[in-house]
Backbone as CSV, one residue per row, in Angstrom:
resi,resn,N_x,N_y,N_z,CA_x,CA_y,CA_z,C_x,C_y,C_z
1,UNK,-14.440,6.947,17.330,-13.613,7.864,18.087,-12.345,8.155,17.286
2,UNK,-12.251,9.397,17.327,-10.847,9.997,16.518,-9.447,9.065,17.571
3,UNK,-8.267,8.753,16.483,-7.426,8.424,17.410,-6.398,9.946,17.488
4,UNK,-6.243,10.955,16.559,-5.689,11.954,16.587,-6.686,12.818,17.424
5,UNK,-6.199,13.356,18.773,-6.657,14.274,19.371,-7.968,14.145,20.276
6,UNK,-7.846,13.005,20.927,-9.125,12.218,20.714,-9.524,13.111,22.457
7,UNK,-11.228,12.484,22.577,-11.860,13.320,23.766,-11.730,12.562,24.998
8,UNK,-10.782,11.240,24.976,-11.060,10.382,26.097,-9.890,9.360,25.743
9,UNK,-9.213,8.949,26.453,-8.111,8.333,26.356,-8.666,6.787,25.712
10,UNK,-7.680,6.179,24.714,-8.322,4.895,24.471,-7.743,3.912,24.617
11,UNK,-8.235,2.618,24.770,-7.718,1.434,25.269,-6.812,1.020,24.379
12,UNK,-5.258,0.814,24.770,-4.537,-0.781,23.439,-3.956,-1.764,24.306
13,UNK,-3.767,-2.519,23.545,-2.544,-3.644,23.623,-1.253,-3.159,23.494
14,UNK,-0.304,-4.339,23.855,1.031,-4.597,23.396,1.141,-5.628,23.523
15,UNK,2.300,-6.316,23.006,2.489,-8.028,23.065,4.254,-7.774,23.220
16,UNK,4.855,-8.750,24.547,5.714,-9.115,24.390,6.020,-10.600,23.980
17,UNK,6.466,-11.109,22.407,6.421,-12.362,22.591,7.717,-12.760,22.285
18,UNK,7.802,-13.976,23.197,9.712,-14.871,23.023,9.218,-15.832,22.522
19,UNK,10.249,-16.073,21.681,10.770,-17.461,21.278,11.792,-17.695,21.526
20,UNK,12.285,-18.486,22.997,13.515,-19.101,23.031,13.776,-17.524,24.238
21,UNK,14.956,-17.280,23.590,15.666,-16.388,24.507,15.441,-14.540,23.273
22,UNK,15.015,-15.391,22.301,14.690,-13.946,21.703,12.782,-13.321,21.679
23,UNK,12.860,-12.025,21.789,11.368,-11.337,21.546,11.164,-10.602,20.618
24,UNK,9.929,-10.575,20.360,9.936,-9.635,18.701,10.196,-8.018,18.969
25,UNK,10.654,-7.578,17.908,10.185,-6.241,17.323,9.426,-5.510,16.066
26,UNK,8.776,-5.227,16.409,8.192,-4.496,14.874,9.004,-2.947,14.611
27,UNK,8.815,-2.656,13.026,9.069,-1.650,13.122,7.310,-1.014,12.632
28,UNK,7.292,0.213,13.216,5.895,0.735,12.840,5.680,1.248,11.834
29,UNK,4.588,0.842,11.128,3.722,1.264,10.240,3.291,2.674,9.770
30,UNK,2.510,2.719,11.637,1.547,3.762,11.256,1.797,4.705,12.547
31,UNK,1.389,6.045,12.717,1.433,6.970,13.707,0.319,6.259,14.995
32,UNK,0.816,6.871,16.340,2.192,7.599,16.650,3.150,6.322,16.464
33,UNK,4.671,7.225,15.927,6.104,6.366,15.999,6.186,5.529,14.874
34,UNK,5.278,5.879,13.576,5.899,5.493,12.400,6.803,5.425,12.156
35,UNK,7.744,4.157,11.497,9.304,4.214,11.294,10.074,3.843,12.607
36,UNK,9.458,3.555,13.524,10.079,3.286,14.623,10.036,1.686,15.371
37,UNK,10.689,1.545,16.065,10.961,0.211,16.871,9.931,-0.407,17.933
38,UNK,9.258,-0.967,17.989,8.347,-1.164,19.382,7.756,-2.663,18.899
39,UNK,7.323,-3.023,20.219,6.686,-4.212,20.567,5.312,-3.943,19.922
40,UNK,4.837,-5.804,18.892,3.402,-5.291,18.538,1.969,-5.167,19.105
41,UNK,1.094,-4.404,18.844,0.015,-3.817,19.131,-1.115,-2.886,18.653
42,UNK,-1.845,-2.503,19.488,-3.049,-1.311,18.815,-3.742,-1.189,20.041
43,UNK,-4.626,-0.641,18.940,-6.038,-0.108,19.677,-7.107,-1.532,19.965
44,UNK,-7.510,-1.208,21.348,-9.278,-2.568,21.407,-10.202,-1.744,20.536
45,UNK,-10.587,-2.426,20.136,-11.953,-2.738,19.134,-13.454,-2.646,19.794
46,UNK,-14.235,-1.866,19.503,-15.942,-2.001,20.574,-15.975,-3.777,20.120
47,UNK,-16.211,-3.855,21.776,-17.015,-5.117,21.963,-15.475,-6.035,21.760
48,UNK,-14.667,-6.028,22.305,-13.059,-6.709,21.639,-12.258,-6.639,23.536
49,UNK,-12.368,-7.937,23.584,-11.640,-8.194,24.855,-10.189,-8.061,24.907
50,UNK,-9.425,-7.479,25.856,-8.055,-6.855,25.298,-7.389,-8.589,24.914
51,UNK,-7.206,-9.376,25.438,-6.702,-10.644,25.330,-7.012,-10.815,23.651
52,UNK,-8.350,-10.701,23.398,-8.549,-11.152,21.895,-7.697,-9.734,20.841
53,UNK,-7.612,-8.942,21.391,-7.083,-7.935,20.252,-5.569,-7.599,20.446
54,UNK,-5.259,-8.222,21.749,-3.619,-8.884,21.728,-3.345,-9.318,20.403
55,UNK,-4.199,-10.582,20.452,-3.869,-11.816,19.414,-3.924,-11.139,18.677
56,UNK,-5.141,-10.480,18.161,-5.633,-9.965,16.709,-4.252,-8.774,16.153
57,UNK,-4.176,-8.059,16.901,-3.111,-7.134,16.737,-1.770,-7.691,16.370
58,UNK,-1.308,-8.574,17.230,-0.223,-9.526,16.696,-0.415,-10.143,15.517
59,UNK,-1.340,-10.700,15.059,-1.382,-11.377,13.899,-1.818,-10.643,12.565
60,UNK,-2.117,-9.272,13.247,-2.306,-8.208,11.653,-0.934,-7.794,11.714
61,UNK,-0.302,-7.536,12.823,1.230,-7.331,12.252,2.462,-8.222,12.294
62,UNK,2.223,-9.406,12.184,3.334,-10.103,12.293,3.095,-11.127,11.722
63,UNK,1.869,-12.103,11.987,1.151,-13.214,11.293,2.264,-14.016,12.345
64,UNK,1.861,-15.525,11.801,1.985,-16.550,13.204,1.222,-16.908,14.332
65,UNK,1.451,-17.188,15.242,0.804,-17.601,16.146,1.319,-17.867,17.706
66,UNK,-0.035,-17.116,18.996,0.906,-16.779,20.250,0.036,-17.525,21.092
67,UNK,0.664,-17.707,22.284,-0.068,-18.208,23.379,0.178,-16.836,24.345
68,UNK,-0.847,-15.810,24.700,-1.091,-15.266,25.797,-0.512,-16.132,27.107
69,UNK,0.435,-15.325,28.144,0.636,-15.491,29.413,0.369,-14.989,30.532
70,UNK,0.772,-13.932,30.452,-0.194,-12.848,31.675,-0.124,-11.026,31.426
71,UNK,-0.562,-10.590,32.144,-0.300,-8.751,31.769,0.838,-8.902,32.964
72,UNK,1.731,-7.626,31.766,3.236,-7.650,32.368,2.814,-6.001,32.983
73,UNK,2.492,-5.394,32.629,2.001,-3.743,33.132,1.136,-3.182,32.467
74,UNK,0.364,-2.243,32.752,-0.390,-1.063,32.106,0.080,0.012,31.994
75,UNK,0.476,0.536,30.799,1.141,2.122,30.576,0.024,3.342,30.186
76,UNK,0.759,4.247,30.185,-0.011,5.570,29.340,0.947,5.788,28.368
77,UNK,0.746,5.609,27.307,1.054,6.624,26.209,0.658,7.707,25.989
78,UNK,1.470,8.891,25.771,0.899,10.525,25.861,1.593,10.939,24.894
79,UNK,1.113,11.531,23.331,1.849,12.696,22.820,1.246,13.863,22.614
80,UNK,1.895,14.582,22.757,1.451,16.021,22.391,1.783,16.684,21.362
81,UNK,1.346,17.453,20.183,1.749,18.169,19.495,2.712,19.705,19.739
82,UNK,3.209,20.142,18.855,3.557,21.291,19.329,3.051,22.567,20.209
83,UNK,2.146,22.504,20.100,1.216,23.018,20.639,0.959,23.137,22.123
84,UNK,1.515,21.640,22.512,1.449,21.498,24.161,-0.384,20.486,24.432
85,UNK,-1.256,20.183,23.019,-2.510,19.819,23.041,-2.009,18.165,23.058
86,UNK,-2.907,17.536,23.724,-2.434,15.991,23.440,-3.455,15.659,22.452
87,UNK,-2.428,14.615,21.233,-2.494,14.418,20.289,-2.927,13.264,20.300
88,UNK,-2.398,11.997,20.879,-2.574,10.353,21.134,-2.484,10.387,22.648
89,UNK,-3.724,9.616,22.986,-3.835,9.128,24.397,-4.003,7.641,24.850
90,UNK,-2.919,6.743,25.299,-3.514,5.414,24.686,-3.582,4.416,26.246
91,UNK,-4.095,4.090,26.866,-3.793,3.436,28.277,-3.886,1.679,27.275
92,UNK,-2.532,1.763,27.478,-1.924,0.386,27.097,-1.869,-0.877,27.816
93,UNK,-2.350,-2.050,27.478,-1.997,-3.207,29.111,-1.138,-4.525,27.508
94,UNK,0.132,-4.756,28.554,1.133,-4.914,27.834,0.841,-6.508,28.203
95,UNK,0.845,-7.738,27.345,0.927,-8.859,27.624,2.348,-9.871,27.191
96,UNK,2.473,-10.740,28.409,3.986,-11.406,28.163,3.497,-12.843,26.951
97,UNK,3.558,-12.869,26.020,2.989,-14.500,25.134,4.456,-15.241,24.899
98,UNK,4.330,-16.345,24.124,4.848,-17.660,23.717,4.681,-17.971,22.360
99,UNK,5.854,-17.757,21.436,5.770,-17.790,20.098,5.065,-19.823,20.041
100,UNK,4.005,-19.911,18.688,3.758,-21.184,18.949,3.688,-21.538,17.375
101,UNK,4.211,-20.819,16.568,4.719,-21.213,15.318,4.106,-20.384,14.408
102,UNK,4.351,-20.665,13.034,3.417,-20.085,11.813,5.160,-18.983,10.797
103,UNK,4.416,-18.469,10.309,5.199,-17.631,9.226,5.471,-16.062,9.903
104,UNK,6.698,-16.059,10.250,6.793,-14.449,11.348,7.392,-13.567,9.618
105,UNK,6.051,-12.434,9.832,6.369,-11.750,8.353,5.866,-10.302,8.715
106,UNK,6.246,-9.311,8.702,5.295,-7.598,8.481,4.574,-7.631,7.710
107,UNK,3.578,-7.743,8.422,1.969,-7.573,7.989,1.595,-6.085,7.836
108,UNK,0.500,-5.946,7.659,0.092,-4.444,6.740,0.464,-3.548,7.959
109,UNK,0.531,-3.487,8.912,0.672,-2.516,10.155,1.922,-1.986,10.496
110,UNK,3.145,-2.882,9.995,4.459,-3.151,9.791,5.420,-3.410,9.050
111,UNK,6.551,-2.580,9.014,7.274,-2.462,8.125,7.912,-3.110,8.120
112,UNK,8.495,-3.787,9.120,9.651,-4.835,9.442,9.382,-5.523,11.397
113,UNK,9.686,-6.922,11.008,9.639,-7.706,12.239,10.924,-8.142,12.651
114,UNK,11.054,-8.538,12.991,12.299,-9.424,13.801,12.562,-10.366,15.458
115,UNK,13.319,-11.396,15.463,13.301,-11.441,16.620,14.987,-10.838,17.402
116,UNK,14.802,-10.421,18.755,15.846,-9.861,19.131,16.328,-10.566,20.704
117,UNK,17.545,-10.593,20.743,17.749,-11.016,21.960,18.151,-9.618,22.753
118,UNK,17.656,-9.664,24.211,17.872,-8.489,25.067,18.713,-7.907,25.657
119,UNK,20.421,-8.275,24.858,21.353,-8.411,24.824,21.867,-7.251,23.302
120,UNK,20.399,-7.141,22.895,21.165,-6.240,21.446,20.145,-5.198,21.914
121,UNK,19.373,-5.093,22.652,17.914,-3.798,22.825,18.602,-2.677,22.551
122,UNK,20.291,-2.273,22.825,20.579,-0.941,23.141,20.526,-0.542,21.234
123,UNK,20.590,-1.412,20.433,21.127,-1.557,18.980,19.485,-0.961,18.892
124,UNK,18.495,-0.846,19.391,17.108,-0.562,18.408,16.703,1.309,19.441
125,UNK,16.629,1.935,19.332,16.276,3.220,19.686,14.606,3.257,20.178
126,UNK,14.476,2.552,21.275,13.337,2.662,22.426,12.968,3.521,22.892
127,UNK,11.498,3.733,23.068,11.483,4.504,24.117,11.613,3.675,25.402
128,UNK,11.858,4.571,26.763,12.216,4.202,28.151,11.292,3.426,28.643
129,UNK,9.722,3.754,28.366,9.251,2.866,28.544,8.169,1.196,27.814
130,UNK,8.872,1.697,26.617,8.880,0.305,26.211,10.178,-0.773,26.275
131,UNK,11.022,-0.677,26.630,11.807,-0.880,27.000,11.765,-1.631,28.362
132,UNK,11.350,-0.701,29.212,11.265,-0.996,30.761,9.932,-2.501,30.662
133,UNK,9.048,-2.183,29.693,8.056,-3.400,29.507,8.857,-4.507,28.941
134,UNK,9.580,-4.399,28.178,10.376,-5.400,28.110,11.131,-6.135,28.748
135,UNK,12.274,-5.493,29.436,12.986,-6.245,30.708,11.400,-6.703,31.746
136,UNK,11.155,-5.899,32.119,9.649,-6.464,33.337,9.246,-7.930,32.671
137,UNK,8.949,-7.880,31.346,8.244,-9.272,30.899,9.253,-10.744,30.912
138,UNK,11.141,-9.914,30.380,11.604,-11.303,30.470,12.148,-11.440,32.273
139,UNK,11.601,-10.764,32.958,11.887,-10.698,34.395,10.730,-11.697,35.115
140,UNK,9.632,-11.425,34.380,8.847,-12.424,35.053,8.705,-13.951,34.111
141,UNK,8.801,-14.175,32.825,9.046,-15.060,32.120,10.281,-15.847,32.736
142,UNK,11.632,-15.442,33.474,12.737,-16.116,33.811,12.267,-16.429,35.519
143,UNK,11.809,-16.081,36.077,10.614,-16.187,37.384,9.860,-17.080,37.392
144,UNK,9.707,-17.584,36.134,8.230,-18.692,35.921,9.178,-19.999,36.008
């Protein structure tokens, strides 16, 4: 399946993961939002349980190692080209994890990682609703 322009919306991930009081950021790689700030993720894989391509996705872009906690929300991602045609269609289910060690590095998917406390978010240029997945995750992480 094409991911540019595609005939049917497709499944991804996201990962919110903390360590401590900070959560990662990637910067992106690849389209949509190359060059940009967001929590890591992708596309599921045929035959790829979203839980396993959490992990997998996290660890092609960040390397290390997570413990899955629960789904914090399911989004839509929608862009459209100029055109007004949608370009990327992505129904996202966002998971809250638990940094559990290893080497935190930008892996091929990513240009840059980091961890951030949610106290600097306004410092990285979000969209609204990745963002909003963020507070939601350390909302239920401080709940637990």
């Amino acid at each position: 399946m094409n991911r540019e322009y595609p005939s049917q919306p497709i499944p991804g991930v996201g990962v919110i993961a903390f360590d401590g009081e900070k959560f990662l950021l990637i910067r992106r790689g690849k389209p949509p939002r190359a060059g940009e700030w967001s929590i890591p993720g992708g596309a599921v894989e045929l035959g790829e349980t979203a839980r396993a391509a959490a992990v997998r996705e996290f660890t092609e872009e960040c390397g290390g190692e997570i413990e899955l906690r629960q789904v914090v929300d399911t989004v839509d991602l929608i862009f459209k080209d100029a055109a007004g045609k949608i370009k990327y269609h992505y129904v996202v289910i966002d998971f809250w994890a638990e940094w559990r060690g290893g080497a935190l590095k930008a892996q091929t998917d990513a240009l840059d990682a980091r961890w951030v406390a949610l106290a600097e978010l306004d410092q990285y240029a979000l969209p609204p609703i990745t963002r909003a997945v963020i507070e939601k995750a350390a909302a239920l992480r401080a709940a637990q």
